[in-house]
C-alpha positions as CSV (number, residue, x, y, z in Angstrom):
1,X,-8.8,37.6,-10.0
2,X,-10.5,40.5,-7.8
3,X,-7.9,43.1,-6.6
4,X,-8.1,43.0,-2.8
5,X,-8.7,46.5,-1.6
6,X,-6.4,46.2,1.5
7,X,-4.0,44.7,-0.2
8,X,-0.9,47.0,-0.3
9,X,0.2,49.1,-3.0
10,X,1.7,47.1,-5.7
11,X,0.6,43.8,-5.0
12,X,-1.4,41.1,-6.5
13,X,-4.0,38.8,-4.9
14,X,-4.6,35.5,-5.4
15,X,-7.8,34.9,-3.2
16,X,-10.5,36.9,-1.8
17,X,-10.1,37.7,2.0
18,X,-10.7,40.4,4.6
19,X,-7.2,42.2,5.7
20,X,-7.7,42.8,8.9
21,X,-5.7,44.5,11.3
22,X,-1.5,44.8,10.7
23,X,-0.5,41.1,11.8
24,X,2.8,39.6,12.5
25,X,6.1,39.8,10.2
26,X,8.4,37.1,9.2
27,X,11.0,36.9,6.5
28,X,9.7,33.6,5.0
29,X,6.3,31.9,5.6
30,X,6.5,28.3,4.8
31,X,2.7,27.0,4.3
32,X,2.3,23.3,5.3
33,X,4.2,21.0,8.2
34,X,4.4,18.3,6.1
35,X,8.2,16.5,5.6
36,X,8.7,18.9,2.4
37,X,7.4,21.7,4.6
38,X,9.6,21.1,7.7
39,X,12.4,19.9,6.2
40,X,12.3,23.3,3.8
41,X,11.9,25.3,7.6
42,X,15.2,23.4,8.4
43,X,17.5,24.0,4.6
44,X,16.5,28.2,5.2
45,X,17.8,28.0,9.1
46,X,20.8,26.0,7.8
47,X,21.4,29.1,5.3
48,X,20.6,31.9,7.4
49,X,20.2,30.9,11.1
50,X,19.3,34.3,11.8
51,X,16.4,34.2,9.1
52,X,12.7,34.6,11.2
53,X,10.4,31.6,9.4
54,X,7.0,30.4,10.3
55,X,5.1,27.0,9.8
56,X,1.6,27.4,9.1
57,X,-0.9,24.1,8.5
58,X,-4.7,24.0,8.2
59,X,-3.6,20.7,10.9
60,X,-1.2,19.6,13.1
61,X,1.9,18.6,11.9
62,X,2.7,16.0,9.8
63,X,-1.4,15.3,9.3
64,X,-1.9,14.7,5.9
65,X,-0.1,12.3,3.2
66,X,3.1,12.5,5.4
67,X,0.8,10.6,8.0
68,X,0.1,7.9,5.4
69,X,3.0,7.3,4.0
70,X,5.1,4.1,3.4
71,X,8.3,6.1,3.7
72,X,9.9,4.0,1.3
73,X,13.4,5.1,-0.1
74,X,14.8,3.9,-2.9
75,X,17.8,4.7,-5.2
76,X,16.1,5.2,-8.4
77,X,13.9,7.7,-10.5
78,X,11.9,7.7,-13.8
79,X,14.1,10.2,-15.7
80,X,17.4,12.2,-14.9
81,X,15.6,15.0,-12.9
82,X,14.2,12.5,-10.2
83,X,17.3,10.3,-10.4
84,X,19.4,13.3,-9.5
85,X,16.8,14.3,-6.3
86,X,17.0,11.0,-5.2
87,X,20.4,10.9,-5.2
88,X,20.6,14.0,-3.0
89,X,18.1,12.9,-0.9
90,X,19.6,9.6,0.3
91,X,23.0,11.7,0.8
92,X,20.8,13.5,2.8
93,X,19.2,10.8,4.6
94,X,22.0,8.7,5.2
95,X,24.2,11.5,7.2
96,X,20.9,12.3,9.4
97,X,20.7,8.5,10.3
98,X,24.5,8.8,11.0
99,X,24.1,11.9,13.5
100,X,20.6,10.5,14.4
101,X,20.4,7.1,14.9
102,X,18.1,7.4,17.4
103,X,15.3,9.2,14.8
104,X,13.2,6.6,13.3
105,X,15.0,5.8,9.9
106,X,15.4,2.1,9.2
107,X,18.0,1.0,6.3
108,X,16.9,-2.2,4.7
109,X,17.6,-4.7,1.9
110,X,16.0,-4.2,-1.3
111,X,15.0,-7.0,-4.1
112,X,13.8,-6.3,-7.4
113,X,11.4,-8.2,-9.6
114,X,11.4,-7.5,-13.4
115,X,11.3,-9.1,-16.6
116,X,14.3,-10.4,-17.4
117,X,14.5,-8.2,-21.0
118,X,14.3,-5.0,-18.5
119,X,17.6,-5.5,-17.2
120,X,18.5,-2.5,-19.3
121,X,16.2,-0.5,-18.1
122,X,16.6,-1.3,-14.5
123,X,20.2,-0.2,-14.4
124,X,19.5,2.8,-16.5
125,X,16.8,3.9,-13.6
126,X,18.9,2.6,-10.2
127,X,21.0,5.3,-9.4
128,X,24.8,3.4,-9.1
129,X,24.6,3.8,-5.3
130,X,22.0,0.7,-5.8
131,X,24.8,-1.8,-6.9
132,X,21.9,-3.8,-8.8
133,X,23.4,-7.4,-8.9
134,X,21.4,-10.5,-10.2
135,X,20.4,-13.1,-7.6
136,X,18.9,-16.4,-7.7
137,X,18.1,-16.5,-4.0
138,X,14.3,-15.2,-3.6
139,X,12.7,-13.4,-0.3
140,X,10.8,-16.0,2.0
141,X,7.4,-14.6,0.6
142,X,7.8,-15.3,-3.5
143,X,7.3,-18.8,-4.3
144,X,8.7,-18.7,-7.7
145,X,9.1,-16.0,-10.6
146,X,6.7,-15.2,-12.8
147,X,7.7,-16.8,-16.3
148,X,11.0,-15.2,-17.4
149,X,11.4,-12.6,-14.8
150,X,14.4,-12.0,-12.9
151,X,15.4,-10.8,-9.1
152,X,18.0,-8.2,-8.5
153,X,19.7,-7.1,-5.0
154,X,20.1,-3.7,-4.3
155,X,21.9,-1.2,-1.8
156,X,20.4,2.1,-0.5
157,X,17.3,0.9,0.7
158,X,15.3,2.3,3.6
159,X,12.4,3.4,5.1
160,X,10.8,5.4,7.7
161,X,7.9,6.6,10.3
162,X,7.5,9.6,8.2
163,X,5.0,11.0,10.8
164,X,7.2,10.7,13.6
165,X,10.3,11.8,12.1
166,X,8.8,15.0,11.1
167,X,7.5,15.7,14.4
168,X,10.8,15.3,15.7
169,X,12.7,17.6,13.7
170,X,9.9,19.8,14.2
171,X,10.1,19.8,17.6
172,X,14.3,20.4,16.9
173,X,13.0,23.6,15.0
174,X,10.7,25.2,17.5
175,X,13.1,27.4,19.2
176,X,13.9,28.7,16.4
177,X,10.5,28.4,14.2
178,X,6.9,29.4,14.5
179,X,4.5,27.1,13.8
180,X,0.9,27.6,13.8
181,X,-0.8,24.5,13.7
182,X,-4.7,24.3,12.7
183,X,-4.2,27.9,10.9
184,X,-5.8,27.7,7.4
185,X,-4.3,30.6,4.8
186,X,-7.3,31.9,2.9
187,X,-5.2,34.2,0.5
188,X,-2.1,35.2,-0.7
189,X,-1.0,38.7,-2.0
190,X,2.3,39.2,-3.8
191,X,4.3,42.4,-4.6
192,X,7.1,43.8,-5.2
193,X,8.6,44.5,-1.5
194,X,6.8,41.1,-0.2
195,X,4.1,38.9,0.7
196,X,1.2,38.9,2.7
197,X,-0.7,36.1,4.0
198,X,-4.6,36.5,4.9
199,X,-5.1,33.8,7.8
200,X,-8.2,32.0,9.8
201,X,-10.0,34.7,11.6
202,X,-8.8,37.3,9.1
203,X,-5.5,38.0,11.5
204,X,-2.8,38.6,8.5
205,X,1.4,37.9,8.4
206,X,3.6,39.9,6.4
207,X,6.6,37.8,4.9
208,X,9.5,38.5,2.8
209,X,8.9,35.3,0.3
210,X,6.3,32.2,0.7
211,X,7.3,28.7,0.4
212,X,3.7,27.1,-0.6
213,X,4.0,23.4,0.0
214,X,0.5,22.1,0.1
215,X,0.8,18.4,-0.6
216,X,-2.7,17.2,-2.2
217,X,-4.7,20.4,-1.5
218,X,-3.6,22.1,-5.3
219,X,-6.7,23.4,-5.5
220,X,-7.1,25.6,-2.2
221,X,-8.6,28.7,-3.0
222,X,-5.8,30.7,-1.4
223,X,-3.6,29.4,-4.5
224,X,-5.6,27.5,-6.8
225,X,-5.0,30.6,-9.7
226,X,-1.5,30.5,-9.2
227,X,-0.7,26.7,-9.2
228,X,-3.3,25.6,-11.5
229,X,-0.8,26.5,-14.7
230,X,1.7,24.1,-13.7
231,X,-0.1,21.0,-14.7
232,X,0.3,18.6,-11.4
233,X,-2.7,16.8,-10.8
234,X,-3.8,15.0,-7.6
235,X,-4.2,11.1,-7.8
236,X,-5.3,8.6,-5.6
237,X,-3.2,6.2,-3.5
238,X,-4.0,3.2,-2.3
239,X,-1.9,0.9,0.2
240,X,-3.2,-2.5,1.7
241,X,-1.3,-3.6,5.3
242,X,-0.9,-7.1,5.1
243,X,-1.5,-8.6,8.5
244,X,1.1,-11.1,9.3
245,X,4.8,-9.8,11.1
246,X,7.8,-9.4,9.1
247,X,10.7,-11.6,9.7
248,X,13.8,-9.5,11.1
249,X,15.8,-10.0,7.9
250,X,12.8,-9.5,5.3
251,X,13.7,-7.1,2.8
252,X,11.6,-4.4,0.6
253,X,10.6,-6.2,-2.4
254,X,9.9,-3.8,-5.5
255,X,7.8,-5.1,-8.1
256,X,9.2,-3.0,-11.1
257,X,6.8,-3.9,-14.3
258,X,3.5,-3.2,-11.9
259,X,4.9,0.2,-9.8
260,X,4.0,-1.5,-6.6
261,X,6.0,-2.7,-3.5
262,X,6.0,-4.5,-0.3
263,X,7.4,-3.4,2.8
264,X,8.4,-4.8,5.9
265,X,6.9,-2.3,8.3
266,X,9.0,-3.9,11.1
267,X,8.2,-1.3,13.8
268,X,4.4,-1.9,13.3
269,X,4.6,-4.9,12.9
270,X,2.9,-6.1,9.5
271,X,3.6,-5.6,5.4
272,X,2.6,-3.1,3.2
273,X,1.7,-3.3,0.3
274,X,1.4,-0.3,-2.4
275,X,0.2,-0.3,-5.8
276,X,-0.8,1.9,-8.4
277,X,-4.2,3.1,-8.3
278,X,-5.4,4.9,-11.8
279,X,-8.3,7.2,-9.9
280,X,-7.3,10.6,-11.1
281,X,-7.8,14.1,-10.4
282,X,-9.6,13.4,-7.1
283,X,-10.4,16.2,-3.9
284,X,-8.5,15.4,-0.6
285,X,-11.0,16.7,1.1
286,X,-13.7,14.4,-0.4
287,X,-11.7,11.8,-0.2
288,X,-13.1,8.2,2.0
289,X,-10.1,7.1,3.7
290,X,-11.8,3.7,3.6
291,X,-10.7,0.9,1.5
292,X,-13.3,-0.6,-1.3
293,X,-14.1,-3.9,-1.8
294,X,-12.6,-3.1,-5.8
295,X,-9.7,-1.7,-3.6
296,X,-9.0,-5.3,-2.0
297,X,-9.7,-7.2,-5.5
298,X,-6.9,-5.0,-7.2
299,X,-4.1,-5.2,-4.5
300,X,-4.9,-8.7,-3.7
301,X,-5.3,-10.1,-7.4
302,X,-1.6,-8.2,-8.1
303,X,-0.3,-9.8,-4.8
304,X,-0.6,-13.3,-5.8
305,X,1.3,-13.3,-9.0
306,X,4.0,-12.7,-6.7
307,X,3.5,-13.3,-3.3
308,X,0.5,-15.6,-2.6
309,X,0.7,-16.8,0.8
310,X,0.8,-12.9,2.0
311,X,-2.0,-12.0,-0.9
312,X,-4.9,-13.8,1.8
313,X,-3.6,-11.4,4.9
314,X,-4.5,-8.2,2.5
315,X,-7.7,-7.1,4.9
316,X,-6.8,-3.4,6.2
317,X,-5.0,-0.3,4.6
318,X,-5.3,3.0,3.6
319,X,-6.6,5.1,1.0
320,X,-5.2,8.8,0.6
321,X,-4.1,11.2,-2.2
322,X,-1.2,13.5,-3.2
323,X,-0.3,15.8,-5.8
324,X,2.0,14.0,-9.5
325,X,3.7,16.6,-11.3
326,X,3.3,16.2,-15.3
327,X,5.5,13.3,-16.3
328,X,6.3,12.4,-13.4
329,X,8.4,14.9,-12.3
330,X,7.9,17.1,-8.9
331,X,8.1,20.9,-9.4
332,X,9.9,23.5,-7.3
333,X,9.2,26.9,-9.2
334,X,8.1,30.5,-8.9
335,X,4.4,31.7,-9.1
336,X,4.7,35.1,-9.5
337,X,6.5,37.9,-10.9
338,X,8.1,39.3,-8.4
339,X,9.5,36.1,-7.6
340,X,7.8,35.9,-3.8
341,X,5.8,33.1,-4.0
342,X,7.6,29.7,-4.2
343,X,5.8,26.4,-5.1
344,X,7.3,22.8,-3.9
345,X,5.8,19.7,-4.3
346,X,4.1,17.4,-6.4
347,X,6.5,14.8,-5.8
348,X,4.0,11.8,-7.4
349,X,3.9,9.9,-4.0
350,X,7.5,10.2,-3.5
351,X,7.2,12.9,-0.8
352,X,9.7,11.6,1.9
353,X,11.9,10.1,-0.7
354,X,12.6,13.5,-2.2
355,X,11.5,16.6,0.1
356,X,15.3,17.0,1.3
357,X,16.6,17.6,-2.3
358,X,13.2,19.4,-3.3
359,X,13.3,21.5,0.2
360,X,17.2,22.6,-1.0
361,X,15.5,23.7,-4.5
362,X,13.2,25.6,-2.8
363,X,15.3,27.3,-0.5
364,X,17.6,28.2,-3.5
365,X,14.9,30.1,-4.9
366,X,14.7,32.6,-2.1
367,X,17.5,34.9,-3.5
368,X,18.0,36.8,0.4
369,X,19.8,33.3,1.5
370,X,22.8,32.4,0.7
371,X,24.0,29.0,-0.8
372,X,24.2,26.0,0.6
373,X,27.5,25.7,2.7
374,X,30.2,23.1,1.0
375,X,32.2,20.5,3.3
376,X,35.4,20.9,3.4
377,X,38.3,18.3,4.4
């Protein structure tokens, strides 16, 4: 890495950019209005409501994967670190529906499919809140089981317009937030007594710590260096909307063996259906948000082992990409030595289901705030 001559002294750029004049000042920059980034914005203000933070996004808010996404929560994770955010996050979650229920968070039955030898394993990944209990009476849409699979109930189910929640509790922030929206960071310098950000235009902003949060776009040039040893890797995701209208009592239906699911998008009024798509290490901004004709075979060959009559209404979707940390596992860590530059994310297509537990890590890293408040009785 080239030292930035206008850098000040002591600190350590990660990308080339021209300083520019003395910009702005705020204690923590948070780079990206995504969920994780907003709802990070919201866990420092709930520490320190006197704290200055800004929002900064090459786009509006909420415009990348947190615009595509299924918004699916569900109580479960692939090993004990993921269990544990999930658990946190539907805490979280479920007292914001509570205060909210206006904000656009729907709770929902859940049925698992699995073979009926992964029983084991099912309960070992359901978080207890999930209540797993066997059941013999299938969802409207699956026919029949596969040979010697099983279906499962399950509690803690829910899902959301992740795009329009986050612009709400945005627009809850802005009194008390900047955000600059379509303003890209082209570097970021480190040092001992702070940050600095490089911004379009070359205008600069001065920040106590950084909260980098940047979704899919690992490989920015403003922080590529920096987040590159940390191993997450950007991956493709595919989702096919399955035109026909949900029934008011369908329920999410996880199809555990395959990673997929289907979702009763009720407020759009159509299914979705997700499955896992093995096209790795992909550029989001390369990326054709176009499905493929291999796209449609996939999803729709998967859908009729289980679902058939919806498998036919597979014609739409949407194709995006975000950032799967190494085994599976999101990251919230430090990038440099002076502990200024904070990294959340990679949450492996589980952004919404985990940013509130992963915006609480990140905030917990940013030693000028104090903890978390307890509740008391």
């Amino acid at each position: 890495m080239n030292p930035d001559p206008t850098a000040p002294a002591g600190y350590r750029t990660t990308a080339a950019g021209s300083g520019g004049p003395a910009g702005a000042r705020t204690d923590i920059a948070v780079v990206g209005a995504g969920i994780l980034g907003v709802l990070v914005a919201r866990e420092i203000l709930a520490r320190d409501p006197a704290a200055t933070v800004t929002v900064l996004d090459r786009d509006m808010i909420g415009s990348g994967a947190t615009r595509r996404s299924a918004g699916l929560h569900f109580p479960r994770g692939a090993n004990d670190t993921v269990r544990t955010l999930a658990a946190e996050s539907e805490r979280f979650y479920a007292d914001l529906h509570t205060a909210r229920p206006d904000l656009p968070i729907h709770p929902l039955g859940m049925t698992v499919l699995a073979p009926e030898a992964a029983e084991e394993q099912l309960r070992e990944a359901y978080l207890p809140e999930a209540k797993l209990r066997w059941t013999t009476e299938l969802p409207p849409a699956v026919p029949a089981l596969p040979e010697n699979f099983g279906a499962w109930e399950g509690d803690g189910c829910q899902y959301a317009d992740v795009h329009t929640l986050t612009q709400l509790l945005a627009a809850e922030l802005r009194p008390a937030v900047s955000f600059r929206e379509g303003v890209a960071v082209t570097s970021v310098a480190a040092g001992p007594g702070g940050a600095r950000l490089t911004l379009t235009g070359g205008a600069t902003l001065t920040a106590g710590h950084v909260v980098v949060c940047p979704g899919p776009w690992l490989a920015d040039p403003a922080w590529r260096d920096l987040v590159a040893p940390l191993g997450a890797r950007v991956k493709k995701i595919v989702a096919l909307h399955v035109e026909t209208p949900p029934a008011p009592g369908d329920r999410a239906l996880v199809l555990h063996a395959e990673d997929a699911f289907l979702l009763p998008l009720h407020h759009r009024g159509h299914w979705l259906f997700s499955y896992t798509c093995q096209e790795w290490d992909v550029d989001p901004a390369t990326v054709d948000p176009a499905l493929t004709a291999g796209h449609l075979r996939e999803a729709r060959a998967l859908l009729t082992r289980y679902a058939p009559g919806l498998a036919a209404h597979c014609r739409s979707g949407r194709v995006f990409c975000d950032a799967y940390g190494p085994g599976g596992t999101p990251l919230v860590t430090r990038l440099d030595p002076y502990g200024r530059l904070v990294f959340a994310g990679a949450a492996g297509g589980s952004g919404y289901r985990l940013a509130p537990a992963l915006a609480a890590r990140a905030a917990g890293l940013i030693p000028s705030l104090p903890s978390p408040r307890k509740a008391t009785t």
